[in-house]
C-alpha positions as CSV (number, residue, x, y, z in Angstrom):
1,X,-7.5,-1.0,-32.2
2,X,-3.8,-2.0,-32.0
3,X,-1.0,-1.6,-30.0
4,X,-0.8,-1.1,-26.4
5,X,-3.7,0.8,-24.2
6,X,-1.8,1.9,-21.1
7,X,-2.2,4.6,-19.0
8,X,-0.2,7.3,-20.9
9,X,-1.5,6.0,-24.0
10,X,-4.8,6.9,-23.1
11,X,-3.9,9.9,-21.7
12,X,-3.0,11.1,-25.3
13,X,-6.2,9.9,-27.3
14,X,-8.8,12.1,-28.5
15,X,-11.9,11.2,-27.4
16,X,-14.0,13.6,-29.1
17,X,-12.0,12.9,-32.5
18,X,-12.0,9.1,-32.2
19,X,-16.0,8.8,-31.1
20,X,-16.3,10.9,-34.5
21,X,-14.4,8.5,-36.4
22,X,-16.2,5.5,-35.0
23,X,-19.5,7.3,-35.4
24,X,-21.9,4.0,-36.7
25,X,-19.8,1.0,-35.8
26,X,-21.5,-1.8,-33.8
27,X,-18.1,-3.9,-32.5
28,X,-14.5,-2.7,-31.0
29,X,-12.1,-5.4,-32.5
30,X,-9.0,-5.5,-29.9
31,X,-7.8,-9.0,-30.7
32,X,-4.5,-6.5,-32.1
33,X,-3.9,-5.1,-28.7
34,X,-1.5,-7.1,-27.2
35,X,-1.6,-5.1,-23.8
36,X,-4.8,-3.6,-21.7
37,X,-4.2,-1.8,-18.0
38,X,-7.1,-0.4,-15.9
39,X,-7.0,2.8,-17.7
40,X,-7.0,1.2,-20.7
41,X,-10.6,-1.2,-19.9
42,X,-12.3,2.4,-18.6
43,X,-11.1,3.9,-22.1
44,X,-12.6,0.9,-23.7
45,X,-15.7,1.0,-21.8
46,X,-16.3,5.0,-22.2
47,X,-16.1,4.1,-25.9
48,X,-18.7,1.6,-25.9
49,X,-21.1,3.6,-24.3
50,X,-20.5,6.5,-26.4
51,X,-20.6,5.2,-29.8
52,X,-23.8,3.0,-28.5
53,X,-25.2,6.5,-27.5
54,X,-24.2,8.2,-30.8
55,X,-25.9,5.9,-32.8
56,X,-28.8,4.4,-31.1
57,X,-27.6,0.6,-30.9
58,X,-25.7,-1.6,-29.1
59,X,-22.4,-2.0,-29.5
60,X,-19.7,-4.8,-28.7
61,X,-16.4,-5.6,-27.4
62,X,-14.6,-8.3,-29.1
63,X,-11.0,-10.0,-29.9
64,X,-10.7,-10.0,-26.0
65,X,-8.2,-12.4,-24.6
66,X,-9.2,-14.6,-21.1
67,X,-7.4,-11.6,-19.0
68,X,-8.3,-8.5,-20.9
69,X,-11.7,-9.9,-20.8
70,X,-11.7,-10.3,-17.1
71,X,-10.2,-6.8,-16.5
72,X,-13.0,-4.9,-18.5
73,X,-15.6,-6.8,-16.6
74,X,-14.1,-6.0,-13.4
75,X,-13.7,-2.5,-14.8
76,X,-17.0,-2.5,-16.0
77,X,-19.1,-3.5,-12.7
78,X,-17.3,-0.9,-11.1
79,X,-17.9,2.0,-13.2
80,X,-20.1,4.8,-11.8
81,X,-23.8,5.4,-13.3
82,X,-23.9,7.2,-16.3
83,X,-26.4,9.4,-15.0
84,X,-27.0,10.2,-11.1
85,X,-30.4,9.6,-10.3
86,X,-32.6,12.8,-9.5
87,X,-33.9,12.3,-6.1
88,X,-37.4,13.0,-5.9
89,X,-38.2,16.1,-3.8
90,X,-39.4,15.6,-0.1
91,X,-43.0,16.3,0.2
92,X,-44.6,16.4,3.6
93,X,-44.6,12.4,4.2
94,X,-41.4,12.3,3.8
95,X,-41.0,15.3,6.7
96,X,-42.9,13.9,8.9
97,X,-41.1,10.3,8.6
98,X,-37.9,11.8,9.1
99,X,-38.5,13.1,12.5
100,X,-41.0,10.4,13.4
101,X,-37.3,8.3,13.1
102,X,-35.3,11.2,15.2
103,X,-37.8,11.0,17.6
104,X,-37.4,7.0,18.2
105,X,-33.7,7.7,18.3
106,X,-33.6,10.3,21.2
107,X,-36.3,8.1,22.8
108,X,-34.1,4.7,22.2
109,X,-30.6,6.5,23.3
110,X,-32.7,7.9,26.5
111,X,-33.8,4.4,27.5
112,X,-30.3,3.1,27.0
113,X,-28.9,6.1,29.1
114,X,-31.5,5.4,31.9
115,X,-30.4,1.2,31.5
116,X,-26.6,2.1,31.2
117,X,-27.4,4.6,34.6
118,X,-28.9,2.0,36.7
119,X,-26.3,-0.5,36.0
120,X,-23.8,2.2,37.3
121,X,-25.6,2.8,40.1
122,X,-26.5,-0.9,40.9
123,X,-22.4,-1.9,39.9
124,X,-21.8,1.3,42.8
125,X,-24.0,0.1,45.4
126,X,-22.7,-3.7,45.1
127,X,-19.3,-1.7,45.5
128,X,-20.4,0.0,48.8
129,X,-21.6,-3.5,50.1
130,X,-18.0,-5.3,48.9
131,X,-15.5,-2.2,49.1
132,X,-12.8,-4.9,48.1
133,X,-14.5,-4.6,44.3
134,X,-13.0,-1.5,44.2
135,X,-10.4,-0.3,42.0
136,X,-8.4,2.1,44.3
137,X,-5.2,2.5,41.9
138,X,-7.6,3.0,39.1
139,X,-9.8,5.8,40.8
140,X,-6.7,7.4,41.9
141,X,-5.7,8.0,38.2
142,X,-8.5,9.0,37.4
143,X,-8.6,11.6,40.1
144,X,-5.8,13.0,39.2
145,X,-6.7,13.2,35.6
146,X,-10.1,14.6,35.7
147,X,-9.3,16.6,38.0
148,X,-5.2,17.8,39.8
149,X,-4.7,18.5,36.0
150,X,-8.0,20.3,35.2
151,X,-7.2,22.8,38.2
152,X,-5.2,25.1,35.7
153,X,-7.4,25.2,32.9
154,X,-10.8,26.1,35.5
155,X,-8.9,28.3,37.3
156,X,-8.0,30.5,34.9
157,X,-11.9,30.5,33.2
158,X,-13.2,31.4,36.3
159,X,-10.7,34.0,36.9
160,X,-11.2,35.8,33.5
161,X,-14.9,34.9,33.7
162,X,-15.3,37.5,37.1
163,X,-13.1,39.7,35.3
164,X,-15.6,39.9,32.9
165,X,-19.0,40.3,35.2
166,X,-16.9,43.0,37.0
167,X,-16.0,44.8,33.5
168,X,-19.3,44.8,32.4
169,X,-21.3,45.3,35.4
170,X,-19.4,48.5,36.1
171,X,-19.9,49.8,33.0
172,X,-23.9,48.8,33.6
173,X,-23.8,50.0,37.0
174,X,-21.8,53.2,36.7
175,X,-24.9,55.2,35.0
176,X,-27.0,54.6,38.3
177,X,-24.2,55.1,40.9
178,X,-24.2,51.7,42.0
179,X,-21.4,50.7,41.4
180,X,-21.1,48.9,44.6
181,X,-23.8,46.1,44.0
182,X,-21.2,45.0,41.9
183,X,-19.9,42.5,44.3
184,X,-23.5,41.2,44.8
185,X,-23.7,40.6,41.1
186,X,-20.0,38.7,40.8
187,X,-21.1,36.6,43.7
188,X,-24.5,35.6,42.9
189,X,-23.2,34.7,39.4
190,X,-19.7,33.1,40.5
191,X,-21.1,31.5,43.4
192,X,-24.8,30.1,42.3
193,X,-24.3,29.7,38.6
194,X,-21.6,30.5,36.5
195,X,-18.6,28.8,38.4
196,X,-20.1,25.4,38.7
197,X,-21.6,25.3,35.5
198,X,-18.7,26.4,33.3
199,X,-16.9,24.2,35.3
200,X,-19.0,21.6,34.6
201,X,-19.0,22.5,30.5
202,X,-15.0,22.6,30.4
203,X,-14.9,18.9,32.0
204,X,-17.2,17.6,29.4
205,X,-15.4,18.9,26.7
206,X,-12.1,17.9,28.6
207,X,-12.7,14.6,30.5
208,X,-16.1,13.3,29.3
209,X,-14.7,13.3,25.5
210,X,-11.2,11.6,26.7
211,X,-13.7,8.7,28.8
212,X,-15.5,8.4,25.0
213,X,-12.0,8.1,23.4
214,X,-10.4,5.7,25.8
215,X,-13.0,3.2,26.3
216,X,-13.9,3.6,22.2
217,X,-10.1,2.5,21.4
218,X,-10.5,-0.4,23.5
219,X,-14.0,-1.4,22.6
220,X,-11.9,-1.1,18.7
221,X,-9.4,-3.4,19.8
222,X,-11.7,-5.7,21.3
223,X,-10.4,-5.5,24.6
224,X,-13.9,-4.9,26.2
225,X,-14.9,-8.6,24.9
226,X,-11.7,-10.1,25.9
227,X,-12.5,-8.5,29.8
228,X,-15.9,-10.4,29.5
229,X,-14.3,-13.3,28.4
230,X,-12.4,-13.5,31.3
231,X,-14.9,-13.1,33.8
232,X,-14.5,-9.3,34.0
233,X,-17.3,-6.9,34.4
234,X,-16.1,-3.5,32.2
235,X,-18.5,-1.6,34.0
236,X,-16.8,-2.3,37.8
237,X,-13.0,-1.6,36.2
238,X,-13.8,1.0,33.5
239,X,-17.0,2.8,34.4
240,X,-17.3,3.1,38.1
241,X,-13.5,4.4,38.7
242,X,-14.3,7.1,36.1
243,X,-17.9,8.5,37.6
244,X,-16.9,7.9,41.1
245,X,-13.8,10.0,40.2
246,X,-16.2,12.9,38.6
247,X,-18.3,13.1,41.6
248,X,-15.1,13.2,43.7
249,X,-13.2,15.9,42.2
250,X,-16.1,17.9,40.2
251,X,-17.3,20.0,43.2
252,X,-13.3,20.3,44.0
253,X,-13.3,22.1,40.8
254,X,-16.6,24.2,41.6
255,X,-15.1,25.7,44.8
256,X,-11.5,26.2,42.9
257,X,-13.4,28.2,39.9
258,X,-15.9,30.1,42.9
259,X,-12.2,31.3,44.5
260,X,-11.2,32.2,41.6
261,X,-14.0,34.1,39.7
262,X,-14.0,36.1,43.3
263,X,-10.7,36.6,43.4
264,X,-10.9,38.2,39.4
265,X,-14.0,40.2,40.5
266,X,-12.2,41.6,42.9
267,X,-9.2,42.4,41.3
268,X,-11.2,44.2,38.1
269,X,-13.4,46.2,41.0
270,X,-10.3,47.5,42.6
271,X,-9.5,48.9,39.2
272,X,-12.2,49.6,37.3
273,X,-14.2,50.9,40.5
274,X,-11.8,51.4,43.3
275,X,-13.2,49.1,45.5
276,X,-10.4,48.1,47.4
277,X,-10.1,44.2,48.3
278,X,-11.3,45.0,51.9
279,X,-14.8,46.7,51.1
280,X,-15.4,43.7,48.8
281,X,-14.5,41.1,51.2
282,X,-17.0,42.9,53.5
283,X,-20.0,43.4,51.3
284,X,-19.2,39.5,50.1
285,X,-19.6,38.2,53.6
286,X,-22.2,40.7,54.8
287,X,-24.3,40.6,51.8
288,X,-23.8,37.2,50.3
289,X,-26.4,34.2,51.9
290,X,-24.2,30.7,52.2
291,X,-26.5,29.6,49.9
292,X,-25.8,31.1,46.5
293,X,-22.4,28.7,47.6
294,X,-24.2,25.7,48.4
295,X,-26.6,25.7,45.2
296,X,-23.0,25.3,43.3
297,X,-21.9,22.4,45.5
298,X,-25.2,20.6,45.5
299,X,-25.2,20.7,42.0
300,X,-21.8,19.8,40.8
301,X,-22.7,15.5,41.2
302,X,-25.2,15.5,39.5
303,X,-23.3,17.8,37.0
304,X,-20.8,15.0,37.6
305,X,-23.2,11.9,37.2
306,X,-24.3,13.3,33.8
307,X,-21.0,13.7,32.3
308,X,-19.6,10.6,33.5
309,X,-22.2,8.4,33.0
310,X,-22.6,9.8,28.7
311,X,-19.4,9.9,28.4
312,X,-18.8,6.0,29.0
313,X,-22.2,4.9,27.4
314,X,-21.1,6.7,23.9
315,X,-17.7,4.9,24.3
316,X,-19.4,1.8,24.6
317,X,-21.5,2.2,21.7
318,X,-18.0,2.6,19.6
319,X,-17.9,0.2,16.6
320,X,-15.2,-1.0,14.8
321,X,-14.1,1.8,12.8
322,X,-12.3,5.5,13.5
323,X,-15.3,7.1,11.9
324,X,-17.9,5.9,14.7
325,X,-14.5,6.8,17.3
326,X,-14.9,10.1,16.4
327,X,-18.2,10.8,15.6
328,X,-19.6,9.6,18.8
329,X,-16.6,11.4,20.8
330,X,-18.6,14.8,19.5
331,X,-21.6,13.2,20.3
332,X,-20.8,12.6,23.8
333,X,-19.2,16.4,24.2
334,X,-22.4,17.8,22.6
335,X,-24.8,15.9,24.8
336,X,-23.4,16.0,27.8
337,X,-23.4,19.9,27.5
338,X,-26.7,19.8,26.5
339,X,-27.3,17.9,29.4
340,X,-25.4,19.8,31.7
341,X,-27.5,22.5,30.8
342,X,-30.6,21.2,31.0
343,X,-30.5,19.9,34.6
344,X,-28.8,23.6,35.6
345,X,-32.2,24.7,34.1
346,X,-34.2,22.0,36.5
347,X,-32.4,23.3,39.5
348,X,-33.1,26.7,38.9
349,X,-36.7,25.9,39.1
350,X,-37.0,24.1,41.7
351,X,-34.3,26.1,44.2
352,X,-37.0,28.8,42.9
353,X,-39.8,27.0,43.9
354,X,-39.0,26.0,47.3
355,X,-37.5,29.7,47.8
356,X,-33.8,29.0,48.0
């Protein structure tokens, strides 16, 4: 070969015709090429291996200067496998391996959760003993963040959400002529269930994946280690301000989206039904026990506690790369819903059990 094996060069050879052509040589002579780019060294290499295929032997490079020789090698130990290996199918072992491993995950990230809880708690309690270790100006923020500019968002949810019951029950209710019990059903749902807990799913996906995001870009930048190497505990100035915070303005939230999923009950009752704002009010307070309000209160910290307290451990888990940013901001959304769920499911039994 002679001449000059760019790029474009290369791009107008005929592979087929010149593997044809060199059909039973053993050596590629390009001591005439004075010039040899990257594209050139793969063309060089995909002709090695297919004349060596062709005819059964080995076949050599030579006439290489120092550089060209140094390119195709770097070229070379780069190239992809000529054949992908076949991976075996999984047989039963393998099955059984592969969640034997998911299981020691869940059971290692539930250990760290519990460790990463009671150092919360602990930091919280040394907080209550020494208020002075508290970060007012930061829990303020945080406040209003997680929660004065949540208000819109849960408001409207709720409202649409007893829109929704009251559409639907109606059309339910109508064939028996009790259309009435309506307002029972809005407010046993609003009030016991539905207000705190889609509250409590629109936070996680709102303020539990920003906690992820903003203590993940620091732990990037490695201002987390640069806080420790100061003397500075992350968990007093980062964590506690943002869980205290949750459990401060979470049940806020609850009674905003319980007003509110009322208040769209009612309005879809008066039209669908023609119950007028003043028979519901009545049948709210006369038929409604303080209760079904007070389940949705009592659980809206611990709905609170969850969030928080995922949503900072997967941001402290962040490595040094976008990709684990990212992919453990979902994680923290998806558990903390799964979460949130999950302990709505333990209240529900036990307020059952003890007859509440």
């Amino acid at each position: 070969m002679s001449g000059e094996l760019r790029i474009d060069a290369v791009e107008g050879l005929d592979r087929a015709a010149i593997l044809d052509s060199a059909r039973g040589a053993s050596v590629i002579d390009i001591s005439a090429l004075s010039h040899v780019d990257t594209a050139g060294a793969w063309f060089l290499i995909d002709m090695q291996r297919g004349i060596a295929a062709a005819a059964g032997t080995t076949v050599e490079i030579e006439g290489a200067s120092d550089a060209q020789a140094q390119l195709i090698e770097t070229v070379r130990r780069n190239m992809p496998p000529e054949e992908a290996a076949v991976l075996p199918p999984r047989t039963l072992a393998d099955r059984l391996e592969a969640f034997g491993r998911m299981v020691v995950r869940g059971w290692r990230t539930f250990v760290e959760l519990t460790s990463f809880l009671g150092q919360t708690v602990a930091t919280i309690a040394g907080i209550v003993i020494r208020p002075r270790r508290l970060r007012l100006t930061s829990l303020v923020h945080h406040c209003q963040e997680v929660g004065l500019n949540a208000v819109p968002i849960v408001a409207l949810m709720a409202f649409l959400i007893g829109v929704v019951l009251a559409f639907q029950g109606a059309a339910q209710l109508r064939q028996f002529g009790a259309e009435v019990f309506v307002v029972d059903l809005i407010a046993i749902s609003v009030l016991r269930e539905l207000g705190i807990l889609l509250t409590a799913i629109i936070v996680a996906g709102r303020s539990g994946s920003a906690f992820t995001a903003a203590i993940g870009s620091m732990k990037m930048r490695e201002e987390i280690d640069a806080m420790r190497t100061l003397g500075l505990d992350p968990v007093t100035i980062l964590v506690v301000p943002r869980v205290l915070a949750l459990i401060l303005m979470l049940p806020v939230l609850g009674f905003i989206a319980d007003i509110s999923g009322l208040i769209g009950g009612a309005a879809m009752s008066w039209v669908e039904l023609g119950v007028s704002p003043a028979v519901f009010q009545s049948r709210l307070v006369s038929n409604t026990d303080v209760w079904h309000f007070g389940v949705g209160m009592i659980k809206a910290p611990f709905f609170a506690l969850i969030i928080g307290i995922i949503g900072c451990y997967e941001g402290m888990k962040v490595g040094g790369n976008a990709e684990s940013l990212g992919r453990l901001t979902s994680t923290s959304v998806v558990l903390s819903i799964f979460m949130v769920i999950v302990m709505d499911a333990l209240f529900s039994i036990f307020f059952a059990i003890v007859g509440v």
